[in-house]
Phi, psi and omega in degrees: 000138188264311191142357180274162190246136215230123140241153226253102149296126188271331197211107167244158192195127176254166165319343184297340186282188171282333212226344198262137154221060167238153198264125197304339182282286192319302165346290200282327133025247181336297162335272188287327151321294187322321233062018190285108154309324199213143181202125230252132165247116159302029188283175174288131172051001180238124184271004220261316192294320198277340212268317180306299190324319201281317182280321148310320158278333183319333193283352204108359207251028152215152174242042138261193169237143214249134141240141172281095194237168161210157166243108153310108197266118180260166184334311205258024187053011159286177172239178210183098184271129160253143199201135190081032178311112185267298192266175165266183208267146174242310216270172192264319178263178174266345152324288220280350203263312174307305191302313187302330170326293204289312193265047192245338211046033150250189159260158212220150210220134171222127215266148171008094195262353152242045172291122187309328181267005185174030153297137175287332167261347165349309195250000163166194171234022168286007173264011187278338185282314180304339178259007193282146168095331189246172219237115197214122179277155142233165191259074165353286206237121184222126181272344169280357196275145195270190177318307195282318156317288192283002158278336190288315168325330176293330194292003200264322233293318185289350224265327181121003167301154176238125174278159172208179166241185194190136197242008161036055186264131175263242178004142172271001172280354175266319169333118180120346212281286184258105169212183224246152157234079158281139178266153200266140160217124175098268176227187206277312213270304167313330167311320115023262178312279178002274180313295190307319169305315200115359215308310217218153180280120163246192134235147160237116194255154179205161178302133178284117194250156169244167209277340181256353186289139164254024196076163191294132149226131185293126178078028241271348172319302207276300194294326142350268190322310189294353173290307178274346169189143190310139181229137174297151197309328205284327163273353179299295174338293194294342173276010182256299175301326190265353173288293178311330187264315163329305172329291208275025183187358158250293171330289217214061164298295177317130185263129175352127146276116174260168189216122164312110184270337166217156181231147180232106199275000000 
């Protein structure tokens, strides 16, 4: 170990996702205004953004480090982040899914882990016996998550889960949000790996939430409307894109102030 410190966005979505708009140059922007080392791109259910993503850099055209992840939507509508991935993720539960994960030589990440519509514990914890001994994160910290969520995730802290954050960003003005303070050893996935065992003293700094946040929401205008009338398919494109650039360049300028939400000694 040299002594550098590596910091690392876990959950991310590019356009590959369905619901993501973020683009490989503005990523990398973005990165470095930010200071971002590293940044694990997630999308739903799609491997194609982490497979590009990963392979641009691999070439030079970023100066950051990429990890190749997906969140996977099981069977029961939760979700399930894999990370260090040569393929995309196939299985439906999350048993069959850890193993493909592992027998990928990555690790599994469980992203907002009580959110009522697709928290992996939302409906209990009986699957926590099946992850002891394996090298499995859960998301302490999701900045899209409201207050009361993301305190509850704490209650995960005794079970042997390695907490981590996560800024669960479509957007590149969200990038940044949430990141990982690791220190580097070996290589990027051991650095990684390490922090998710508990190996190593990390932090996690994140956008400062109070007792009243109610989690990020997009568009809440849009979302409004749309209960009462219809807006045409034929406007949606410009109206996504005229959304995206508002986020990223009206909305949200200003680079994040984080306040250490955890520390692992």
């Amino acid at each position: 170990m040299n002594g550098r410190h590596l910091r690392i966005e876990l959950h991310s979505h590019t356009t590959y996702s369905f619901d993501g708009f973020i683009e490989f140059d503005c990523m990398v922007k973005t990165a470095l205004r930010r200071r971002i080392d590293v940044i694990a791109i997630t999308d739903h259910d799609n491997f194609d953004g982490a497979k590009e993503f990963s392979e641009r850099a691999e070439k030079g055209l970023c100066p950051i480090q990429i990890i190749a992840g997906e969140e996977r939507t099981l069977a029961d509508g939760s979700h399930l982040i894999g990370l260090f991935l040569r393929n995309e993720i196939h299985s439906r539960t999350a048993e069959a899914a850890l193993e493909e994960v592992e027998g990928q030589g990555g690790f599994c990440l469980i992203p907002h882990p009580f959110r009522p519509k697709d928290g992996l514990f939302r409906n209990g914890l009986e699957l926590l016996a099946k992850l002891q001994g394996r090298t499995v994160g859960f998301e302490l910290q999701n900045t899209k998550c409201s207050y009361a969520e993301n305190l509850k995730a704490r209650t995960l802290l005794p079970t042997g889960l390695g907490p981590f954050g996560g800024s669960d960003a479509h957007y590149e003005s969200d990038l940044g949000e949430c990141l990982n303070l690791v220190p580097f050893d070996t290589d990027l996935k051991t650095s990684v790996r390490r922090m998710i065992q508990g190996a190593v003293p990390y932090t996690i700094l994140a956008r400062a939430q109070t007792e009243r946040d109610s989690g990020r929401a997009y568009a809440p205008g849009y979302q409004k409307l749309k209960t009462i009338a219809k807006i045409p398919n034929s406007l949606l494109p410009l109206a996504k894109q005229s959304y995206r650039w508002y986020r990223n360049h009206i909305r949200h300028v200003a680079i994040p102030a984080l306040v250490e939400v955890y520390r692992h000694e």
